[in-house]
C-alpha positions as CSV (number, residue, x, y, z in Angstrom):
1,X,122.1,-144.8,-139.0
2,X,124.0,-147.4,-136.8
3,X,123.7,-149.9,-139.4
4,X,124.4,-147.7,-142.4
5,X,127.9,-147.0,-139.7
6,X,128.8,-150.9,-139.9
7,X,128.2,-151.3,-143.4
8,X,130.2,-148.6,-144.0
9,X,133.4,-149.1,-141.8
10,X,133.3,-153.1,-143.0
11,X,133.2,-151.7,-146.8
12,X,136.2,-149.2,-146.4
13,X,138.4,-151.9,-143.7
14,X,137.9,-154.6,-146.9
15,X,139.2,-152.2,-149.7
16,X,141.8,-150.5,-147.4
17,X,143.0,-154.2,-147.1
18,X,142.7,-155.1,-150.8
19,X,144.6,-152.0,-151.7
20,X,147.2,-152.8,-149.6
21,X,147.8,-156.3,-150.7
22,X,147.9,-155.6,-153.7
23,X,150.3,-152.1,-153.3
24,X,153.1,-153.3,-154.8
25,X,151.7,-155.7,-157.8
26,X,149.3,-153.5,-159.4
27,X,149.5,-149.6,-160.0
28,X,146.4,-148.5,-159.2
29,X,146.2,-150.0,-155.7
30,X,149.2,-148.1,-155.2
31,X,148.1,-144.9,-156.1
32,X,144.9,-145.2,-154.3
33,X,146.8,-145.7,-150.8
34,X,149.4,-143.0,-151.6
35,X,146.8,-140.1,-152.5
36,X,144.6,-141.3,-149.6
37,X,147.7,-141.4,-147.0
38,X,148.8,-137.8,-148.9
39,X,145.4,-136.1,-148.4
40,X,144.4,-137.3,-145.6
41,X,147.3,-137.5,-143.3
42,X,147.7,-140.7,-142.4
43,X,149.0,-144.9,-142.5
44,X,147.9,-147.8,-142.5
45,X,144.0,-149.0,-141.5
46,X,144.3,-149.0,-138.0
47,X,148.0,-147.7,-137.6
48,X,151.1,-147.4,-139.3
49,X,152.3,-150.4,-137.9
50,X,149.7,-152.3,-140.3
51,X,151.9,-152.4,-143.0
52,X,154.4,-154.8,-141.1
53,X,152.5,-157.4,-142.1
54,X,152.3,-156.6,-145.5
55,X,154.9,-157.6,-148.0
56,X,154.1,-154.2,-150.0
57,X,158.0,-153.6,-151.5
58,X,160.0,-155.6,-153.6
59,X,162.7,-157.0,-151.4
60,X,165.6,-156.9,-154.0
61,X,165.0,-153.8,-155.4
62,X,164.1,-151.4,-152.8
63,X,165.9,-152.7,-149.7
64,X,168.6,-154.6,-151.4
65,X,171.3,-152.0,-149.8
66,X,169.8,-153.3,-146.2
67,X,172.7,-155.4,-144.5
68,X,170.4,-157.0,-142.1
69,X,168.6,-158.7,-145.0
70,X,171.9,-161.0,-145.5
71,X,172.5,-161.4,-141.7
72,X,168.7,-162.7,-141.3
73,X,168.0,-166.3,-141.3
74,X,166.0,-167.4,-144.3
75,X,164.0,-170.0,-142.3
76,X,162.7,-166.5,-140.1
77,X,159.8,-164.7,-141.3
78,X,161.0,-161.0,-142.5
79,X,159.6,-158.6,-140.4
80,X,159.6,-155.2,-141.8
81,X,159.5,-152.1,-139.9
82,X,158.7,-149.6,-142.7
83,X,156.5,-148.1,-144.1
84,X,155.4,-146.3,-147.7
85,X,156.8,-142.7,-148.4
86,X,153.1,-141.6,-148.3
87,X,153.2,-141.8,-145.0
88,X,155.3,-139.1,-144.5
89,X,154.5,-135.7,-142.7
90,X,156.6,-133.9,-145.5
91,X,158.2,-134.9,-148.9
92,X,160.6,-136.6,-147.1
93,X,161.3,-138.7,-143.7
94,X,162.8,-141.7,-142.5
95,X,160.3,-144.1,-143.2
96,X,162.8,-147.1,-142.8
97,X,164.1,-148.9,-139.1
98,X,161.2,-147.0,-137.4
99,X,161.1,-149.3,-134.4
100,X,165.0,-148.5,-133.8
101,X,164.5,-144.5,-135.4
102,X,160.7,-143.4,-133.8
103,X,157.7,-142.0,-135.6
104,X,158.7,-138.8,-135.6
105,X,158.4,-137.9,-139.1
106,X,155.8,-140.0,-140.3
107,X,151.9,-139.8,-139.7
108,X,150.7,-142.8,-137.0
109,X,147.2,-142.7,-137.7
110,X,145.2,-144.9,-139.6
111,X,143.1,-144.3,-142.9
112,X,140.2,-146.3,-142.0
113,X,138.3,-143.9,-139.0
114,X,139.4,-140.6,-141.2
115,X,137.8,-142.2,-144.6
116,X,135.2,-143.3,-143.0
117,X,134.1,-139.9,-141.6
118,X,134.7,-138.6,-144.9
119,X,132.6,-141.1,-146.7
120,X,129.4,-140.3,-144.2
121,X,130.1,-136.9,-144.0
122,X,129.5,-137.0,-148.0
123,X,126.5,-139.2,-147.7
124,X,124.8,-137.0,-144.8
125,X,125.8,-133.8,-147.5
126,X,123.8,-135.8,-150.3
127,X,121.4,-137.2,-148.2
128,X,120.8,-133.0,-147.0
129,X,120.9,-131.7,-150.9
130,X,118.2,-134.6,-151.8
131,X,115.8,-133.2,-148.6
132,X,116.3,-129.7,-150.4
133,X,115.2,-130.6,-153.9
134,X,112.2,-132.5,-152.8
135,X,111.5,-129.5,-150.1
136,X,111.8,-127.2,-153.2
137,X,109.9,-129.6,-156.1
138,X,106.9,-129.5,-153.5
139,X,107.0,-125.8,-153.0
140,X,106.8,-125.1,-156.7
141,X,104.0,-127.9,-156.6
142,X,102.0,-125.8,-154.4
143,X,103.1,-122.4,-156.5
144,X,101.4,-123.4,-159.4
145,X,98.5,-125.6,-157.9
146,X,97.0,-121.9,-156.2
147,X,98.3,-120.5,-159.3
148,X,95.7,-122.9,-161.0
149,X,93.0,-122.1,-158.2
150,X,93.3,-118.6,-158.9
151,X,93.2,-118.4,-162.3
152,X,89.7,-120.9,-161.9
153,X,88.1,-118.8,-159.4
154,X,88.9,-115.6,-161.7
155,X,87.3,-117.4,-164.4
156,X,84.1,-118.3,-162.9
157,X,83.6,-114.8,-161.0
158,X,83.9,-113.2,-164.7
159,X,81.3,-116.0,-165.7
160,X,79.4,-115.1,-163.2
161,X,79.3,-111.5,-163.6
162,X,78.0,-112.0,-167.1
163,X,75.5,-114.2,-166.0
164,X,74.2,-111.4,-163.8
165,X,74.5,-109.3,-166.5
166,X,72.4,-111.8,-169.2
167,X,69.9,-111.6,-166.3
168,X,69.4,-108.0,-166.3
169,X,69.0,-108.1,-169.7
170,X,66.7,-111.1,-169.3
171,X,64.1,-108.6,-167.1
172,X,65.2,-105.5,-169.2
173,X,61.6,-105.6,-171.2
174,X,59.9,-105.7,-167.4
175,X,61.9,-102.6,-166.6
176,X,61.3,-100.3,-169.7
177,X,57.6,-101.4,-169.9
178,X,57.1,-98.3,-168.8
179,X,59.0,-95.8,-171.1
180,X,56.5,-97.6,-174.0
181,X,53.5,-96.6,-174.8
182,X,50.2,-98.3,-174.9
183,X,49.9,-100.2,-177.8
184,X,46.0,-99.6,-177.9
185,X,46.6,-95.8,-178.0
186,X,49.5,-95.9,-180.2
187,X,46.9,-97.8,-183.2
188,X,44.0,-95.0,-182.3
189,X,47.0,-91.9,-182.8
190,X,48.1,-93.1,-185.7
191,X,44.8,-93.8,-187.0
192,X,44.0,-89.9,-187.1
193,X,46.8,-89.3,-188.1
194,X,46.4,-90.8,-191.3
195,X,42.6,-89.7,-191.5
196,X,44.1,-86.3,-191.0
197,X,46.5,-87.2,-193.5
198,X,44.3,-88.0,-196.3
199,X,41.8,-84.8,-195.1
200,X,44.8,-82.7,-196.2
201,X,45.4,-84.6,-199.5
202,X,41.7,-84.0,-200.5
203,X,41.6,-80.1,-199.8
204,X,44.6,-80.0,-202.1
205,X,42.9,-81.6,-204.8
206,X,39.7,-79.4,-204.6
């Protein structure tokens, strides 16, 4: 988890600082740090001040009504005390001279400690939902292997009951020996019977 932490807060410090490089060449550097100051509430990486050391205006368009640019040698690197209108607690502050005017209207916080709670805060959420589905895929596993057993062991008790029953029947001869008759005396009745038979045919014919 420590490690994950590091790899995490190098990851967003490295694209915070791409993005604000490149805030004022390409578009969608700058929209990526103005939503993320919006949302979240805050400047810069660290602080606000982190965008002193980034030329992230153009000089001549946005400050060219700054006095103090003209009064400045050239030879003296520009140091700007400013920072982007994102930055701002509401739609509008003084975002301008805040070393002379205070931080009073502007948020002072950086982005990088906020996105990266956000970012692990998201992964531990996935990391949660993932647990869940495997919890769940091996429940319903389970469900249908007893299901399975169930069904088996119902099978092989029906088998097992007509086994017992084929048996019965197997030994059903030993059983109802005794409702038959002797085959011996059964020839020897029906023997007189016919004698008897053919005694009655002959008085007829006399």
């Amino acid at each position: 988890m420590h490690r994950s932490n590091i790899l995490v807060s190098e990851a967003t410090s490295k694209h915070l600082n791409i993005s604000m490089k490149n805030y004022r060449s390409f578009l969608n550097y700058k929209k990526f740090m103005d939503n993320l100051q919006w949302s979240l509430k805050c400047c810069g990486i660290n602080s606000y001040k982190d965008w002193f050391s980034y030329d992230w205006y153009d000089q001549m368009k946005d400050y060219e009504w700054d006095p103090s640019l003209y009064k400045r040698n050239k030879k003296e690197p520009l140091v700007t005390d400013s920072v982007p209108l994102s930055c701002c607690k509401s739609g509008s502050c003084i975002s301008n001279y805040l070393l002379e005017l205070g931080t009073n209207s502007i948020n002072t916080k950086g982005c990088g400690k906020r996105l990266r709670r956000v970012i692990m805060l998201s992964m531990s959420a996935y990391l949660i939902i993932f647990i869940l589905i495997i919890i769940v895929e091996l429940l319903i596993v389970r469900f249908l292997i007893k299901q399975n057993n169930y069904c088996g062991n119902h099978r092989s008790g029906k088998k097992t009951e007509v086994r017992h029953i084929m048996s019965v029947n197997d030994k059903f001869h030993v059983s109802s020996a005794s409702c038959q008759l002797d085959p011996e005396e059964s020839d020897d009745e029906e023997a007189s019977r016919n004698t008897e038979v053919e005694n009655l045919k002959m008085d007829m014919f006399k």
